[in-house]
C-alpha positions in Angstrom: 0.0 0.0 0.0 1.5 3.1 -0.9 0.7 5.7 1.8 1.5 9.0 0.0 -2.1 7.9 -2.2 -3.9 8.0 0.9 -3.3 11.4 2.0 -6.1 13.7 3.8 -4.4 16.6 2.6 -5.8 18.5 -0.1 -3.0 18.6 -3.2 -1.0 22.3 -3.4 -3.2 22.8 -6.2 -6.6 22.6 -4.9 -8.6 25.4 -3.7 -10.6 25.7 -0.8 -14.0 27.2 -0.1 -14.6 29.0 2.7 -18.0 29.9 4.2 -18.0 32.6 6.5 -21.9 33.5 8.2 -23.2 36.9 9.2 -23.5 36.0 13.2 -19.4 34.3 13.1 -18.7 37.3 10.7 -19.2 39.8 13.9 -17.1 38.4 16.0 -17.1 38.1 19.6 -14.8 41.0 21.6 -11.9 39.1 24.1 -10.1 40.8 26.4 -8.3 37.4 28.0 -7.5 34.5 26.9 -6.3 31.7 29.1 -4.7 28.6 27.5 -4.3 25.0 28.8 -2.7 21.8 27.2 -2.7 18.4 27.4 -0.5 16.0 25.9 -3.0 15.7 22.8 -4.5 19.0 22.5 -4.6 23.1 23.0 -7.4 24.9 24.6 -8.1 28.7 24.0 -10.4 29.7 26.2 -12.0 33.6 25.5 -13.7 35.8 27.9 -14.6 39.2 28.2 -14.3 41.0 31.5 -15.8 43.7 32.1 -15.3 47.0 35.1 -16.7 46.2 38.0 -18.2 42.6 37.7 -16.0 39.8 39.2 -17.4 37.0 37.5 -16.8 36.6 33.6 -17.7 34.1 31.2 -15.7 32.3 28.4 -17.2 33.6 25.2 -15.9 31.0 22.5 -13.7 28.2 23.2 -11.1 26.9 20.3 -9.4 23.3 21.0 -7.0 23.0 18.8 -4.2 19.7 17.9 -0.4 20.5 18.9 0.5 20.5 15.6 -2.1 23.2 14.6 -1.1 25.4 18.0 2.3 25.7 16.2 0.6 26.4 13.0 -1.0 29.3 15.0 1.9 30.7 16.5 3.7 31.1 14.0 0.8 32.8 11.9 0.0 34.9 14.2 3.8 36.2 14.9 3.6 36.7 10.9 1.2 38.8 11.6 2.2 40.7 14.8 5.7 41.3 12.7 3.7 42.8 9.2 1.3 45.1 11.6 4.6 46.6 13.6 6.9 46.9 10.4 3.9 49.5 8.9 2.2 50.8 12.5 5.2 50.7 14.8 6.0 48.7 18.0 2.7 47.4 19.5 2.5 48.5 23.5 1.9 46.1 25.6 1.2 47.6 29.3 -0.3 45.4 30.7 -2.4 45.8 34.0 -3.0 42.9 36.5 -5.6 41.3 35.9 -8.2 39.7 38.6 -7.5 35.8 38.6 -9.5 35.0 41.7 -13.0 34.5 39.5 -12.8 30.7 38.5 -11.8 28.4 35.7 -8.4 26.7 34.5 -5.4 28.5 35.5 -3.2 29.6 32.3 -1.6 32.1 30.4 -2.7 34.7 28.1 
């Protein structure tokens, strides 16, 4: 059996169709992430906290393989690098953040 023939991967070649729907298209605002791991997968977890109410909820939740976490990483330092080179160093001061309300512990 020649396993190259069996791939799941589409070909370079082939194009794929992607359906994006008004309610996804709007997003959903994150101010924290927290992310866990186990030794078969990556969890993002998103919430939003807001002023003055100690208890926030995770808004969406990606799970993700390790091999696709990588994938992310490095896309998303792409990106980080392309946005500074035409906006300038992105700031990051960040303020402490209230930990105390729940959930997995993790970083952001």
């Amino acid at each position: 059996m020649d396993l190259k023939n069996d791939s799941t991967e589409p070909e370079e070649n082939s194009e794929l169709s992607i359906e994006l729907s008004e309610e996804i298209a709007e997003g959903i605002y994150s101010n924290l992430a927290i992310i866990t791991h186990s030794n078969s997968e990556f969890v993002l977890d998103f919430i939003r906290i807001m002023p003055g109410i100690p208890k926030a909820k995770v808004k969406s939740r990606i799970v993700l393989t390790p091999e696709h976490a990588k994938r992310l990483l490095g896309a998303l330092q792409d990106n980080v690098n392309r946005y500074e080179e035409g906006n300038g160093p992105i700031k990051t001061n960040d303020p402490p953040i209230p930990m105390n309300f729940g959930g997995p512990k993790g970083e952001a």
